[in-house]
VOGU-3710 file (C-alpha; in Angstrom, 3 decimals, decimal comma):
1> xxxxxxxxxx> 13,439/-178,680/213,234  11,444/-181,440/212,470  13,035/-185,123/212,224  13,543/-186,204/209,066  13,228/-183,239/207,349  15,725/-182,332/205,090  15,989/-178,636/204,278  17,820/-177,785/201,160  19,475/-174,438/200,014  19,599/-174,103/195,781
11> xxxxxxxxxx> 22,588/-171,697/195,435  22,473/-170,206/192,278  25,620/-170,603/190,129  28,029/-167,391/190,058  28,367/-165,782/186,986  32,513/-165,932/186,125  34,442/-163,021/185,638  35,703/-162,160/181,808  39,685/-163,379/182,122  41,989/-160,587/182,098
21> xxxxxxxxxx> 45,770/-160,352/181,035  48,428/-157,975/182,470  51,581/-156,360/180,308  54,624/-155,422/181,838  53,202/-152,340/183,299  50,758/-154,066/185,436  47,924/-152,651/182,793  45,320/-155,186/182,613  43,443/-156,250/179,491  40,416/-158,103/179,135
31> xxxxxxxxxx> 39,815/-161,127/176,934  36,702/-161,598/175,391  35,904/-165,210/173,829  36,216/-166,002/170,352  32,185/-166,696/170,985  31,016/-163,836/172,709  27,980/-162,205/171,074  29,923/-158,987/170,806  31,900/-159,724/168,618  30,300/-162,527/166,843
41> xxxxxxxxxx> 28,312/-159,038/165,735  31,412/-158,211/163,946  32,722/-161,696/162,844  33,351/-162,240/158,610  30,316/-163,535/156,752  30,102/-166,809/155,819  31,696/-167,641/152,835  29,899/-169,101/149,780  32,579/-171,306/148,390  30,762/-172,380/145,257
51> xxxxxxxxxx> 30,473/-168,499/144,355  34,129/-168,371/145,308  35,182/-171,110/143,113  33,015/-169,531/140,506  34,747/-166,527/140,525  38,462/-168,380/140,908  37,576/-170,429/137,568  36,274/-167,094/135,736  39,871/-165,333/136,305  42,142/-168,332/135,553
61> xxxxxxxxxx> 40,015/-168,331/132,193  40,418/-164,761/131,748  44,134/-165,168/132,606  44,960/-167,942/130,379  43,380/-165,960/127,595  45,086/-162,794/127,601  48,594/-165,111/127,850  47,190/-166,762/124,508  45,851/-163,382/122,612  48,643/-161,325/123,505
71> xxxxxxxxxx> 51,103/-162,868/121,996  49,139/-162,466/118,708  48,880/-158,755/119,260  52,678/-158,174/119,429  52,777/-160,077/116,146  50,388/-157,946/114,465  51,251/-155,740/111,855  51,284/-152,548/114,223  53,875/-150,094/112,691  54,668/-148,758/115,478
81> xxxxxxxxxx> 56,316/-152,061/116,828  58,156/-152,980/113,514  61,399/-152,319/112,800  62,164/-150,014/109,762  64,840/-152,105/108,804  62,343/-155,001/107,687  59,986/-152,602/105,289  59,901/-153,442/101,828  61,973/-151,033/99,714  59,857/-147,691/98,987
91> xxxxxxxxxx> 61,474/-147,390/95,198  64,422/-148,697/93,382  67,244/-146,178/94,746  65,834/-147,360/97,979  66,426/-151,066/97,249  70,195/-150,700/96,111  71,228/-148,123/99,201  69,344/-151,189/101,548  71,340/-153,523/99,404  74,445/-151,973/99,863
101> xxxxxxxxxx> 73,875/-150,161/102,974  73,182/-153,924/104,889  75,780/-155,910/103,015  78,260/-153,136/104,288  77,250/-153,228/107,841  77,279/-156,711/108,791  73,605/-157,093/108,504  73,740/-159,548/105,413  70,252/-161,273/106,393  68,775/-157,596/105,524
111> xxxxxxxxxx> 70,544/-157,479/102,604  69,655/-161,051/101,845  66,499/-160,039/102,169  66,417/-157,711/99,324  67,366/-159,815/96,401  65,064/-160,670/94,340  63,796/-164,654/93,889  66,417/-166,556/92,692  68,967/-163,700/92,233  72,715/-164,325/92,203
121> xxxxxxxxxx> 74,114/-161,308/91,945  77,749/-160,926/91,328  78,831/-159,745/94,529  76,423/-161,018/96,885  76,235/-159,699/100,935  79,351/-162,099/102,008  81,151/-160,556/99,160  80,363/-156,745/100,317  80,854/-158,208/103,906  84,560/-159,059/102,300
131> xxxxxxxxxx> 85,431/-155,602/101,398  84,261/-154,174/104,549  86,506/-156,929/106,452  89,464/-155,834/103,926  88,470/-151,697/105,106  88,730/-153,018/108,659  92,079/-154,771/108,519  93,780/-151,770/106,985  92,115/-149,012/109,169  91,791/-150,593/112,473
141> xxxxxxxxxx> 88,351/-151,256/112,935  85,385/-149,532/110,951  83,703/-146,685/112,916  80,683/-145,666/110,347  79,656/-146,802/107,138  78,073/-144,090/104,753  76,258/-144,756/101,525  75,233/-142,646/98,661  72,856/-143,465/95,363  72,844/-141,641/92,075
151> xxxxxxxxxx> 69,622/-141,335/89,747  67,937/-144,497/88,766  68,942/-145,357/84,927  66,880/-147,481/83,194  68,646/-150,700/81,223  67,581/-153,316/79,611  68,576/-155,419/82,604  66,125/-153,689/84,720  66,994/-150,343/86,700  70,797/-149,512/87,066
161> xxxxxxxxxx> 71,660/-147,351/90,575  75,349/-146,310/90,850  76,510/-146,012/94,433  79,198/-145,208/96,665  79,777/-146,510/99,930  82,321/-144,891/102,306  84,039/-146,946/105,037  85,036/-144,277/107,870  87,499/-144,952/110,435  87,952/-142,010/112,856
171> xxxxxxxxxx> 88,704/-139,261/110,545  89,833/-141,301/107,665  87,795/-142,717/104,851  87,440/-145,204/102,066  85,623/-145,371/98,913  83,911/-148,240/96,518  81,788/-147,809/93,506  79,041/-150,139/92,713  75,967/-150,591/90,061  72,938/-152,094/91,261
181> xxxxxxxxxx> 70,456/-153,110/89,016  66,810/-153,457/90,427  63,665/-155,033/88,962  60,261/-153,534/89,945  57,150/-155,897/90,031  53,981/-153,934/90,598  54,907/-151,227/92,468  57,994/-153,691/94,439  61,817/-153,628/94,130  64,138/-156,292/94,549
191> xxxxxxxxxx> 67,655/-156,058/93,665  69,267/-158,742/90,784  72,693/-157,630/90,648  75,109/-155,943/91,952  78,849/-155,287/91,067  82,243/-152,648/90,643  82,178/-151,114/87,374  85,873/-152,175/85,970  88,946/-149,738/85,175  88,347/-148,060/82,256
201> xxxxxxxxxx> 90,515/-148,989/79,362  92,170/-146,180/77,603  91,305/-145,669/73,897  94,311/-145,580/71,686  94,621/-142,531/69,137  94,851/-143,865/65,243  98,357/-141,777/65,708  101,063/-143,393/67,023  102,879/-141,840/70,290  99,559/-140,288/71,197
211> xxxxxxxxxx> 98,678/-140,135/74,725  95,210/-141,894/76,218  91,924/-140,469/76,312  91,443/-138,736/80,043  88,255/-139,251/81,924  88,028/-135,342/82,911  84,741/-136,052/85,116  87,346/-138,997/86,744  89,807/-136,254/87,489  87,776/-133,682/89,091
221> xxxxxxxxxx> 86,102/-135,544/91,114  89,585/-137,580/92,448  90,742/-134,122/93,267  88,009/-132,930/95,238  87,682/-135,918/97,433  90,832/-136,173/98,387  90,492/-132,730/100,190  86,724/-132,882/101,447  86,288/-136,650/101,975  89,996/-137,803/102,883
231> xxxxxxxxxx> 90,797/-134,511/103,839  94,672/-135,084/102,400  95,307/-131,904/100,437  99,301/-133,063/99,844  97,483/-135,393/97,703  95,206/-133,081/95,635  97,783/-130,453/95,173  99,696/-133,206/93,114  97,046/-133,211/90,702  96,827/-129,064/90,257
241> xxxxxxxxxx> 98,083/-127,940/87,032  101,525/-125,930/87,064  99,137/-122,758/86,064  96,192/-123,397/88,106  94,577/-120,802/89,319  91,500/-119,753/92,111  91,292/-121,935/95,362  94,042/-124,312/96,182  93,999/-127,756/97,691  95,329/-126,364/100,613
251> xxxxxxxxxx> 92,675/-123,385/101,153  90,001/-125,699/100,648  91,604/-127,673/103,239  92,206/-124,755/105,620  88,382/-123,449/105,147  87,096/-127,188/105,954  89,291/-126,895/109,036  87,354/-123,546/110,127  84,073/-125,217/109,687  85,185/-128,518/111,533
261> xxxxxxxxxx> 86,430/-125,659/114,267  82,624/-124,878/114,659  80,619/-127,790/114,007  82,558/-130,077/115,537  83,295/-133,864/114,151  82,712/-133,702/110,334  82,294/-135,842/107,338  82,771/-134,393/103,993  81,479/-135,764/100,772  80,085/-134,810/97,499
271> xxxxxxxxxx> 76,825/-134,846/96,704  77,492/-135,499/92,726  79,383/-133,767/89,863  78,060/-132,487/86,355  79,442/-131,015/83,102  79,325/-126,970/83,116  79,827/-125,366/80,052  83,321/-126,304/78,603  85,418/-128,543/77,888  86,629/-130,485/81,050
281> xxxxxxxxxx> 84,230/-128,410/83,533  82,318/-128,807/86,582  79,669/-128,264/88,951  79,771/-129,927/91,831  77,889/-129,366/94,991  80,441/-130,598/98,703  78,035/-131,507/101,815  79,773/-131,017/105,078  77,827/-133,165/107,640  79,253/-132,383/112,060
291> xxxxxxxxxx> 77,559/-132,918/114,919  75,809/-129,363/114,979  75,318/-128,249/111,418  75,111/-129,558/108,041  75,716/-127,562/105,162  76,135/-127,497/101,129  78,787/-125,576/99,295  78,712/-125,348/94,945  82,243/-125,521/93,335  82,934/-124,863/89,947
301> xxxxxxxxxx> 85,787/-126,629/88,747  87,904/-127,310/85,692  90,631/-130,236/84,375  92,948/-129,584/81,326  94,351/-132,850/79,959  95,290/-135,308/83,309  95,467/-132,112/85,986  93,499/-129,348/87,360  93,270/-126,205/86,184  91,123/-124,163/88,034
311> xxxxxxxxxx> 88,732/-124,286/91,370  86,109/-121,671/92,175  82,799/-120,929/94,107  82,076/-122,004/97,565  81,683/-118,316/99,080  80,252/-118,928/101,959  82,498/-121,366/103,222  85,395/-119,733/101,412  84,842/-115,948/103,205  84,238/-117,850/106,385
321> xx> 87,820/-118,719/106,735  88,887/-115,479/105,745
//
């Protein structure tokens, strides 16, 4: 070697190793960088963040309105979402049972509702509210409330509805008349007034010692409700005539007991009373309402003076209980 002369050896750098991990089964793994050009083949595409914050603002807007519009939807007059309870009366029988139906049943802004502009009627909702209370005391607590309308009567008031509501209380029941009088305005009812027809006052005979006039109608129709709505026939056989003759009180009773047998809890009522031919007699049609079956039965009946005289018809519910 010559003096002086330096001799140098380039090594060329050695390529490192990939790093490996072990588990605890001695099973080595190996770790590939974060920038290794395998998988920076299979790394996420850059984002465009204005196009993201495009899209962001585009469903906040899109959120915010549906929050506004929806709202406004379940307001809408859709039908389907409103309650039947807040239509406007279909006709005037419709307007006094609402009337009477709500002021019963401790819904008095319904019944409120109702009256006509300006109305005060002379028993307004507290006032009906009132009886029911009175019902409530007496019976325990009010289980249903049941209403019934007659025909609409024009008056020179407006449209006079008589109507009956029945306060029920597990099996027994009790009864208040009522007049409505409705006003229609273009093809809308509203009720004006309501009230309890009075006691009738008897009419005195021009001779002296003779007994009162006798609301017949009155008496027939005391008689049969005391069987099929209060279902007390002690009390109806009081008012049978020492001759009367056909069904009893108490065979009416016993027949509604067969039915009740079947059908299961029942509410008996009748479903109106006219003159037949005669003096003092009846038609009257009894609707027997349980939890499986309703059904209508037509009575004939008949009153002599202040009793009853005679009570037919009814076969089919009559041979039943035979």
């Amino acid at each position: 070697m010559r003096k002086g002369l330096i001799r140098r050896t380039i090594r060329r750098a050695r390529t490192s190793r990939p790093a490996t991990v072990a588990d605890t089964t001695g099973k080595r793994y190996r770790v590939i960088p974060a920038d290794d050009p395998e998988t920076a083949a299979y790394a996420d595409p850059p984002r465009k963040w204005p196009r993201v914050a495009t899209m962001a603002g585009t469903w906040a807007l899109v959120l915010a309105l549906g929050a506004w519009i929806a709202p406004a939807f379940a307001a809408s007059g859709n039908e389907e979402n409103q309650d039947p309870r807040d239509e406007t009366a279909s006709s005037a029988s419709n307007a006094a049972w609402r009337y009477l139906r709500y002021g019963a049943s401790e819904d008095l802004d319904r019944a409120e509702a109702v009256l006509c502009d300006g109305a005060e009627p002379e028993l307004a909702p507290g006032d009906l509210d009132a009886i029911r209370q009175s019902y409530a005391d007496e019976l325990g607590g009010i289980t249903r409330v049941d209403v019934e309308t007659g025909d609409p009567v024009p008056t020179s008031d407006g449209i006079a509805i008589a109507g009956t509501v029945s306060y029920v209380s597990e099996g027994t029941q009790r009864h208040e008349e009522f007049v409505v009088t409705v006003q229609e305005h273009g093809g809308t009812y509203c009720v004006s007034d309501a009230n309890q027809p009075g006691p009738e006052v008897p009419t005195a005979s021009p001779d002296e010692g003779a007994s009162p006039e006798v609301d017949f109608q009155e008496v027939a129709t005391d008689f049969l409700r005391a069987v099929v709505a209060d279902r007390n026939p002690a009390t109806a056989e009081a008012m049978q005539c020492s001759a009367f003759t056909g069904i009893t009180a108490q065979d009416l009773d016993d027949a509604i007991a067969e039915w009740v047998a079947v059908n299961g809890a029942t509410t008996g009522y009748l479903n109106g009373i006219s003159p037949a031919d005669g003096v003092g007699a009846f038609e009257t049609e009894i609707v027997l309402q349980g939890e499986l079956n309703q059904e209508s039965f037509t009575f004939q009946i008949a009153v002599e003076g202040d009793c009853v005289a005679s009570l037919d018809g009814g076969d089919a519910l009559m041979n039943a209980a035979d």
